[in-house]
Phi, psi and omega in degrees: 000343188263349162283312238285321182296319159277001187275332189281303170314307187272322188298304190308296162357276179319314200276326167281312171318333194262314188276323175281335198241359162241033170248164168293148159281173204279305168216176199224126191266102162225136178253120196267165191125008176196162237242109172097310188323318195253006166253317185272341158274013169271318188277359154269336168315290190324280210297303179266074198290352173276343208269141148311119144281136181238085208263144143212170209202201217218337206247108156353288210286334192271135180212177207279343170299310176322307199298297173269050166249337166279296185337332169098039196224158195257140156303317184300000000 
């Protein structure tokens, strides 16, 4: 029984790994206000391109054209 636990203890592991960290995420969460958040959740978009974006920020005036558009990004 006292090997069977960690080999059981390591199995579990792999298997959480596999269901949290190597799927897309459902949606990707940013809160504006600092500097690079809306260039590194575009470039995780990229990578997971079915994942939801959720930006959210404080300043009126801002909408998703704006935003990528100091990014330097076509809306389409």
């Amino acid at each position: 029984m006292t090997v069977y636990l960690p080999i059981y203890a390591n199995n579990q592991n792999k298997n959480s790994e596999q269901a949290f960290f190597q799927r897309a995420p459902d949606v990707i969460a940013v809160f504006t206000g600092d500097i690079g958040r809306i260039a590194h959740t575009l470039k995780k978009a990229e990578k997971y391109p079915s994942t939801k974006i959720f930006i959210t920020g404080v300043y009126a005036k801002n909408s998703l054209k704006t935003l990528l558009e100091k990014q330097g990004r076509d809306i389409s």
